[in-house]
C-alpha positions as a printed Julia matrix, in Angstrom:
495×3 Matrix{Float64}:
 65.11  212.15  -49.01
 67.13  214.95  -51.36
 65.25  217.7   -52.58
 65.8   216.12  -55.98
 63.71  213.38  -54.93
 60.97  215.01  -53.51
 60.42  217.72  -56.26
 60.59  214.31  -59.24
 57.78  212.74  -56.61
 55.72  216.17  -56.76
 55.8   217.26  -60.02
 54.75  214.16  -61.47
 51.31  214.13  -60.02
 48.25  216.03  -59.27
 47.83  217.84  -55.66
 44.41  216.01  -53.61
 43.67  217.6   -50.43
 44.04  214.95  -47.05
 41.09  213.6   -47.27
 40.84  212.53  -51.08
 44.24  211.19  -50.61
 43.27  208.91  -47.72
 40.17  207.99  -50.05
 41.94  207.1   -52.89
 45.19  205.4   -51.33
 42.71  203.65  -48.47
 40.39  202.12  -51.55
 42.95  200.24  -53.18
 44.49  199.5   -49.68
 41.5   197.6   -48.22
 41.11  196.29  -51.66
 44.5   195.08  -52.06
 44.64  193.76  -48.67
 41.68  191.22  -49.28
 43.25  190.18  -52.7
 46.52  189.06  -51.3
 45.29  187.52  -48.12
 42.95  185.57  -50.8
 46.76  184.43  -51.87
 47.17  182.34  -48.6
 43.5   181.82  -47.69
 43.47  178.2   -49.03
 46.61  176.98  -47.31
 44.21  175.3   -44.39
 41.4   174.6   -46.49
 43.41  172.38  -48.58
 42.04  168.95  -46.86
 38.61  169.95  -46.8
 39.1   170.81  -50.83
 40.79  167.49  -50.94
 37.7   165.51  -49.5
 34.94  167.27  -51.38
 36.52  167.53  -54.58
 38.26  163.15  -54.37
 41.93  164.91  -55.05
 45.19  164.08  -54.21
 47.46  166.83  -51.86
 49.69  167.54  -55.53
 46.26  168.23  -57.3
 45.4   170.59  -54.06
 48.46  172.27  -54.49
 47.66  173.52  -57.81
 45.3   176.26  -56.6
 47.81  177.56  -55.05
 50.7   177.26  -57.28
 47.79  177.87  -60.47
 47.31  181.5   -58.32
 51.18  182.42  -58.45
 51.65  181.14  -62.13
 48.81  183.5   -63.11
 50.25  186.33  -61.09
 53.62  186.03  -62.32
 52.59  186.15  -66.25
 50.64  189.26  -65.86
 51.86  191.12  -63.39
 54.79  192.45  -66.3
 51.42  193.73  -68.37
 51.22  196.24  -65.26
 53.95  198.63  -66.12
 52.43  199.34  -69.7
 48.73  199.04  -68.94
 48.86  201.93  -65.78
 50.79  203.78  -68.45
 47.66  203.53  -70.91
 45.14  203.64  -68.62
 43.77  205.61  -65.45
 43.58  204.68  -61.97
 39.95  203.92  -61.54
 39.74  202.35  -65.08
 42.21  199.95  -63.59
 41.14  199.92  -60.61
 37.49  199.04  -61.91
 38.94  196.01  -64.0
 40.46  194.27  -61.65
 37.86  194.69  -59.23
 35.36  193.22  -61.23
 37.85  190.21  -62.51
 38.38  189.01  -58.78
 34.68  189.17  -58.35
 33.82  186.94  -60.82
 36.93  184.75  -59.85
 35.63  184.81  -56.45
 31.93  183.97  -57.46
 32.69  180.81  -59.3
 35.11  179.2   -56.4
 32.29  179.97  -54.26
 29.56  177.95  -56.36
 32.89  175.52  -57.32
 31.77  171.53  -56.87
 34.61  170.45  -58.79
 38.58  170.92  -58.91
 38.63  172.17  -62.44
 36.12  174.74  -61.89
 38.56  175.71  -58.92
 41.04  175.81  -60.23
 39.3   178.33  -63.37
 38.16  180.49  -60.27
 41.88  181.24  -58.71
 43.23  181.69  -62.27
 40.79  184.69  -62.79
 40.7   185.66  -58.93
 44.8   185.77  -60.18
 43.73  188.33  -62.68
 42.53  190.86  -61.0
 45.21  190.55  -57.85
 47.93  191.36  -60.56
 47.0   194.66  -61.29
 45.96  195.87  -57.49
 49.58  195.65  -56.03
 51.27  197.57  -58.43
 48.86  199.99  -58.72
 48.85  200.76  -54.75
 52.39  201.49  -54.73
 52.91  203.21  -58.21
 49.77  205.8   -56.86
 51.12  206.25  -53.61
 54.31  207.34  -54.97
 52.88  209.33  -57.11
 50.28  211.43  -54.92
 52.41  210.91  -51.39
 54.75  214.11  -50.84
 58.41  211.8   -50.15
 58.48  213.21  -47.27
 56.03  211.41  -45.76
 56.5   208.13  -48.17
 57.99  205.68  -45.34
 54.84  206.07  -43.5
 52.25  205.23  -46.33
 54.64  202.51  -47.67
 54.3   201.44  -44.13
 50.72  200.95  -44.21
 51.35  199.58  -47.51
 53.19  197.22  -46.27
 50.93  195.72  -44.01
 49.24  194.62  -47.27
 51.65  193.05  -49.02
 53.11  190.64  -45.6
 50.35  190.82  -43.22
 47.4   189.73  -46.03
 49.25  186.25  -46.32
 49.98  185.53  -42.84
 46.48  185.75  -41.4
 45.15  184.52  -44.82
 45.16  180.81  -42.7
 44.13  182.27  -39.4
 40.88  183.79  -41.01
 40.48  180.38  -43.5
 40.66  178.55  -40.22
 38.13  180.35  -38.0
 35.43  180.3   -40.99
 35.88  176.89  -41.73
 35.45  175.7   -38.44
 32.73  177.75  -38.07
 30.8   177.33  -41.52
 32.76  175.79  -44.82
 35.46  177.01  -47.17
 32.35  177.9   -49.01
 31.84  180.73  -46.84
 35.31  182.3   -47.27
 34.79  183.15  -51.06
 30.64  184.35  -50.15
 32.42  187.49  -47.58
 35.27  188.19  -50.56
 32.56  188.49  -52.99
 30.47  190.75  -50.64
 33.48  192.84  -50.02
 34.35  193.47  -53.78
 31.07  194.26  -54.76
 31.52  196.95  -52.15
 34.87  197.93  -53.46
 33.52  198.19  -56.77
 31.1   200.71  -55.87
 33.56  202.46  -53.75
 36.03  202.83  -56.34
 34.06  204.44  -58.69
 33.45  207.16  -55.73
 36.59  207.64  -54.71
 39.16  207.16  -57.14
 40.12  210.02  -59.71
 39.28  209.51  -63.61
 40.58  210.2   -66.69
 42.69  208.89  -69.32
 46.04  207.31  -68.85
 48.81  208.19  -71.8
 49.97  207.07  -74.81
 52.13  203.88  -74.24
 53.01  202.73  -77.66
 51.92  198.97  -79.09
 52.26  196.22  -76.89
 54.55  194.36  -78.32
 53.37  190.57  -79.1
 56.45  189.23  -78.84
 56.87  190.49  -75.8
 53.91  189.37  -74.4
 54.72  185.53  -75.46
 58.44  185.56  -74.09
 56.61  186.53  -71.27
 54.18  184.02  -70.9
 56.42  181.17  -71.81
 59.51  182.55  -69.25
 57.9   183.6   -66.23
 55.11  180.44  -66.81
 57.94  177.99  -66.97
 60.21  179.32  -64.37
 57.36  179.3   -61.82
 55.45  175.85  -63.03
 59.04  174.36  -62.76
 60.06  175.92  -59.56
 56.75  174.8   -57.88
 56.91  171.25  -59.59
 60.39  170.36  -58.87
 59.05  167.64  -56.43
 57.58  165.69  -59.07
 61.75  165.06  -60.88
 62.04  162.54  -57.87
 59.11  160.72  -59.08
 60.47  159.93  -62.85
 58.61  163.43  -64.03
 61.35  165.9   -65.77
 58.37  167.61  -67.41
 59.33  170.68  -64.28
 62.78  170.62  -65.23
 62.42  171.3   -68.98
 59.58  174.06  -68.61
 62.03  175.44  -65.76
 64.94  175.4   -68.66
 62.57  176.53  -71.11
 61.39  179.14  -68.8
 64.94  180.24  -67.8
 65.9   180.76  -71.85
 62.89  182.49  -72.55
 63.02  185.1   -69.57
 66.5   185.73  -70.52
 65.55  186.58  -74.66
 62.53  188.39  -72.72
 65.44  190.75  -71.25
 67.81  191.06  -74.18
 64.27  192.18  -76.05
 63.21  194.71  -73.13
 66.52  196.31  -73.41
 66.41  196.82  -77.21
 63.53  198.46  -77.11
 64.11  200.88  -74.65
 67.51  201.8   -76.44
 65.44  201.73  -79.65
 62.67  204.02  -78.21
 60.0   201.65  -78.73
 57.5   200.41  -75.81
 59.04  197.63  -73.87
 56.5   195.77  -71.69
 58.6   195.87  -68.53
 61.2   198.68  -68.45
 64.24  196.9   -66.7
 65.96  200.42  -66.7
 65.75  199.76  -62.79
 67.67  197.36  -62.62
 70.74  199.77  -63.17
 70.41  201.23  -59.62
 72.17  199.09  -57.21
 69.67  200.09  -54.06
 66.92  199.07  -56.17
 68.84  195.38  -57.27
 70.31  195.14  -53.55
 66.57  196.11  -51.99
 64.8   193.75  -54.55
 66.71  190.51  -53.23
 66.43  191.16  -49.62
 62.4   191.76  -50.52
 62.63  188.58  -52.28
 64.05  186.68  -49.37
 62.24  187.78  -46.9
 58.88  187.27  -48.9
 59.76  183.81  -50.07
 60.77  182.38  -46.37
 57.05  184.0   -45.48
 54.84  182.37  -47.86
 56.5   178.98  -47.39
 56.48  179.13  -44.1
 52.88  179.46  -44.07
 52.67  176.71  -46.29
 54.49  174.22  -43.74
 53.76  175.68  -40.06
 49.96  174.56  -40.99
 51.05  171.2   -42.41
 53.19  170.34  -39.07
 50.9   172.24  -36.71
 47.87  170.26  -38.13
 49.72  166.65  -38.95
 52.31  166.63  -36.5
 51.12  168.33  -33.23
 47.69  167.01  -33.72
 45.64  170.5   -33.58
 42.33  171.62  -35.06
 42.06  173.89  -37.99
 40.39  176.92  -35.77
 43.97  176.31  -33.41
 45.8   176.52  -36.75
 44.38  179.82  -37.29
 45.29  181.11  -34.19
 48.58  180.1   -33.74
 49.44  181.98  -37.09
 47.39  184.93  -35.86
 50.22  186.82  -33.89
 52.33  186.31  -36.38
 50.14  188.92  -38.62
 49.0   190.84  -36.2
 52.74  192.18  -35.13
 53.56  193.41  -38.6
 50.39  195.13  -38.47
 51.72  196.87  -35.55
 55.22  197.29  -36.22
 54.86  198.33  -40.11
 53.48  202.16  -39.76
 55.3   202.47  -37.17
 58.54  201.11  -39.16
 57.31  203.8   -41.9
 57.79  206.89  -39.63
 61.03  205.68  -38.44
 62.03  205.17  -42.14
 60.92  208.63  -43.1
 62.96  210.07  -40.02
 66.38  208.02  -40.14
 65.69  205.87  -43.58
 66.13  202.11  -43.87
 69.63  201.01  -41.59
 67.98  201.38  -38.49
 65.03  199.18  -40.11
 66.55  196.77  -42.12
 69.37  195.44  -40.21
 67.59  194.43  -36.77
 64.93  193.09  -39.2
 66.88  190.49  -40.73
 68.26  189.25  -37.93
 64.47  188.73  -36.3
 63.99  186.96  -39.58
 66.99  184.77  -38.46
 66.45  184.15  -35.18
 62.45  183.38  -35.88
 63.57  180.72  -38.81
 66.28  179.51  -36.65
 64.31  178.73  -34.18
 61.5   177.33  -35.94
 63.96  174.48  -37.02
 64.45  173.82  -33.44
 60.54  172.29  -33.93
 59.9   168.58  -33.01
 57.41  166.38  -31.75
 57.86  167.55  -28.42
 58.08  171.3   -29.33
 55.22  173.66  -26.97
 52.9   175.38  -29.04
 53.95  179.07  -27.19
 57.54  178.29  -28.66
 56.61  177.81  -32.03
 54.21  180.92  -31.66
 57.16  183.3   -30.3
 59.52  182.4   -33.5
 56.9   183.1   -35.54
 55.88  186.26  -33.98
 59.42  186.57  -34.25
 59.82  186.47  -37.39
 56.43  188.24  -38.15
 58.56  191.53  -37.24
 61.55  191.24  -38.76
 59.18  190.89  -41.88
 57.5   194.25  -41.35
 60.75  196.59  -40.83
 62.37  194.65  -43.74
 59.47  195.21  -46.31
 58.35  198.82  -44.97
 61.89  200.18  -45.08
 63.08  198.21  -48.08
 59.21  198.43  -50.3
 60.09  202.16  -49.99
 63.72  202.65  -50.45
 63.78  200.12  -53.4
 60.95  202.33  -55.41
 62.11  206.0   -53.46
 65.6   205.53  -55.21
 63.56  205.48  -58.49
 62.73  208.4   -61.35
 58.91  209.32  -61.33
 58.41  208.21  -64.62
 59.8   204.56  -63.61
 57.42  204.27  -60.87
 54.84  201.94  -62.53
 57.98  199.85  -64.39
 59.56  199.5   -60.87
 56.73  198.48  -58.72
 55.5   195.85  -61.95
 59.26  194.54  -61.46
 58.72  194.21  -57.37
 55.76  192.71  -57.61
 56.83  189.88  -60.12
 59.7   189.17  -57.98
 57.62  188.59  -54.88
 55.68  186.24  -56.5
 58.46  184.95  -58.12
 60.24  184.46  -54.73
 56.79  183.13  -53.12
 57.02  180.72  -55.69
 60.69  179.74  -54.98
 59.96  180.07  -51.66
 57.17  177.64  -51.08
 58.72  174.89  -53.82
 61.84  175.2   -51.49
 60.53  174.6   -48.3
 57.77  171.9   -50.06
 61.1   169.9   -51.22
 63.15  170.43  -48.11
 60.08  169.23  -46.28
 59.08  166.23  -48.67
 63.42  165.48  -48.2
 62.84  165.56  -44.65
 59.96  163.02  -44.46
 61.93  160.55  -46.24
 65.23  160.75  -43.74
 63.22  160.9   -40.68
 59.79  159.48  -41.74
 57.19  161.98  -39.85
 56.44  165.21  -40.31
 57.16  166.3   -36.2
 61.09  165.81  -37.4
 61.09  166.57  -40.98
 59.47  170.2   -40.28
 63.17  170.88  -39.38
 64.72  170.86  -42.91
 62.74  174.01  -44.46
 63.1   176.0   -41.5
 66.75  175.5   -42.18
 67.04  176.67  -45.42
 64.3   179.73  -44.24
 67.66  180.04  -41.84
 70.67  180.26  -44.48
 68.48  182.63  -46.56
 68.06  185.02  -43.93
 72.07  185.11  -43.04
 72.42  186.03  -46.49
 69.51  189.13  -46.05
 71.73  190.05  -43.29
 74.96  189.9   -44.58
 72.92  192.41  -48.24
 71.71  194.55  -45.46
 74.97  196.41  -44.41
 75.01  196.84  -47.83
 71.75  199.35  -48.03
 72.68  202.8   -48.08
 71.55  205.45  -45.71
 68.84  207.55  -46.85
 71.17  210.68  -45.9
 73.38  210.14  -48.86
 72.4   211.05  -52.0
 70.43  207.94  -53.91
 71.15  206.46  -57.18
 68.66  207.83  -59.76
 68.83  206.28  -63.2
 68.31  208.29  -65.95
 65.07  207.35  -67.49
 65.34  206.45  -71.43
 61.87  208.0   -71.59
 62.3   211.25  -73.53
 58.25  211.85  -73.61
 56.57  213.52  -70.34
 54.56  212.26  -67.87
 50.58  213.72  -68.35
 49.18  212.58  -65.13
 45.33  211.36  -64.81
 44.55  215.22  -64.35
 45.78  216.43  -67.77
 48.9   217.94  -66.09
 52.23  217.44  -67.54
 55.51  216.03  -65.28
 58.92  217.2   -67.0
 60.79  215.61  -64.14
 63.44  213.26  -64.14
């Protein structure tokens, strides 16, 4: 990192000795962690759901695809509200939405009151993510940024893929009942925790939210993700997905031409696309995209063909996915200090080739396949994920202007879920295409895994396009003339 860089990262924020920093950025860690593994959790709970609740698997789906449509709408609101507001007001907010989110699916005896509790669990998860990474940039010196976007990290990829390894174990154990009784425990915890250990105050000035906005909003990133995870139904007759998914399209694109105007006009745009003018932030934003769609529907489909085609229980389920998570646990600090050291080549270009090789050779899956095979691509894969998202998480937001911080990390987010979204209708189609050509699920498992395989080439091919950290980075020059007054009252003139 250039000196530019690290005086914009320290300017901009208040100084917390070690320990209040590990407080603050550990709270909304842990926190954060539990809210996106609550992303995945239901993937192997889906046919107990199914049984109690008299649904078919398209009406199961919708708690999932209900939880991304949810995040993707208000996850742009993040860029303006932790403008407005402080930390722990956030922080506090969100807490308390996933609690009572969490509350209700656990007391749920019906699939619309399920499907109520992941839309409000939804809530609260779309302000935690953003918030984690816009206050670690903030408070972390960048310096030492690669290693706490490391850890960070870990969040964001390994929350998902032991989401169904801990859903599996507790089921088998108890009921999916129990899974939302330990989340609710936990947040009530976190509640209390957060008003402890995360700093007060006021946030800033941000201007009006614009309503319209706010609508174009709604309608484009609604549609676009409601379409994308619907698409299945157009070979049924139903062309409701494809017109929300055009609608959606139209509207996200008058959503951008409306962003830009105000930011040239100096009003208050709701999601700063300024960004998007840096080419390591556009180039890091589609490998992140990539990498996190081939993840989440991969952990949609390894439980369908593990369960359906090889015959195994849910509690094996669980396991098998287990090493999977537990490697980019391992591998993503450590990815962090290697980032901070020699920045992102060294990270990002062996890690999309494990994603390769792991998709690659998950296609290679049959009826015949051993279960230690299908476990090695996975853990495979499982580490190419954590040195592409620790080395690009940082380098995407590190190439940033302090003052774009919260814009850039709302923008990241939506795109992962965006992509998770993508991701999981893709492989869901290329799986439902595969059952029809080979008529069981041991052959058509094949077909996502191949298209997980053609997305990763292209990650490859964008990743000898990242620039080394040694060169100078691409800073945009923020159309925000005001400065930055931090949660302590202090006042950031930086760039």
């Amino acid at each position: 990192m250039t000196k530019t860089e690290q005086n914009s990262a320290t300017s901009a924020a208040p100084v917390y000795s070690t320990g209040r920093l590990v407080a603050i950025i550990g709270t909304l860690a842990i926190a954060a962690f539990v809210m996106i593994l609550n992303e995945t959790v239901l993937t192997v709970a889906l046919p107990s759901l199914m049984s109690d609740f008299s649904i078919s698997a398209a009406s199961a789906g919708w708690f999932t695809t209900a939880f991304l449509l949810t995040m993707a709408i208000c996850i742009p609101l993040t860029g303006y509200l932790m403008q407005r507001f402080g930390t722990r007001t956030l922080f506090l907010w969100a807490i308390a939405l996933f609690a009572v989110g969490t509350l209700i699916a656990a007391l749920a005896t019906s699939f619309e009151t399920m499907l109520l509790a992941r839309i409000v669990q939804a809530l609260g998860t779309a302000v935690i993510m953003p918030l984690l990474m816009t206050t670690s940039l903030r408070l972390i010196p960048a310096q030492h940024r690669g290693s706490i976007m490391g850890l960070n990290s870990v969040v964001i990829s390994v929350g998902p893929a032991v989401g169904p390894t801990v859903a599996g174990l507790v089921i088998e154990a108890w009921s999916w009942h129990a899974l939302f009784w330990g989340m609710l425990a936990f947040a009530v915890v976190a509640f209390f925790v957060g008003v402890l250990a995360l700093p007060g105050g006021k946030g800033q000035p941000a201007g009006r939210l614009d309503a319209v906005s706010i609508l174009l909003s709604v309608i484009g990133f609604g549609g676009f993700v409601y379409g994308v995870s619907s698409i299945s139904l157009i070979g049924e007759g139903n062309y409701v997905p494809l017109i929300a998914l055009v609608v959606g399209i139209a509207a996200l694109w008058i959503f951008v031409v409306r962003q830009n105007s105000l930011v040239r006009s100096g009003g208050a745009p709701l999601l700063n696309l300024t960004p998007f003018k840096n080419g390591t932030f556009s180039r890091s934003l589609i490998i992140i995209g990539i990498a996190f769609g081939t993840m989440l529907g991969s952990t949609v489909v390894l439980p369908i063909y593990l369960e359906n085609g090889l015959g195994l229980n849910t509690a094996t389920v669980g396991l098998s996915l287990l090493a999977g998570g537990l490697i980019q646990a391992v591998i993503s600090p450590i990815a962090g200090r290697i980032y901070d050291k020699h920045g992102p080549k060294p990270l990002v270009i062996p890690g999309t080739f494990l994603l390769a090789i792991g998709q690659w050779g998950l296609a290679t899956s049959g009826a015949d396949t051993a279960l230690w095979t299908v476990i090695m691509f996975h853990t495979i894969f499982g580490a190419g994920m954590a040195l592409v998202m620790s080395s690009m998480m940082t380098h995407s937001l590190g190439s940033l202007p302090s003052e774009l911080y919260g814009h850039g990390s709302a923008i990241v987010n939506t795109l992962q879920q965006l992509a998770g979204a993508v991701g999981t209708a893709l492989f869901l189609t290329a799986f439902g295409i595969g059952q029809s050509i080979f008529g069981t699920v041991e052959d058509a498992v094949r077909l996502p895994f191949i298209v997980g395989g053609v997305l990763a080439v292209v990650a490859i091919i964008l990743s000898f396009t990242i620039k080394s950290a040694k060169r100078e980075p691409e800073v945009v020059e923020s159309t925000t003339r005001a400065p930055e007054r931090t949660e302590t009252g202090m006042v950031s003139t930086s760039a």
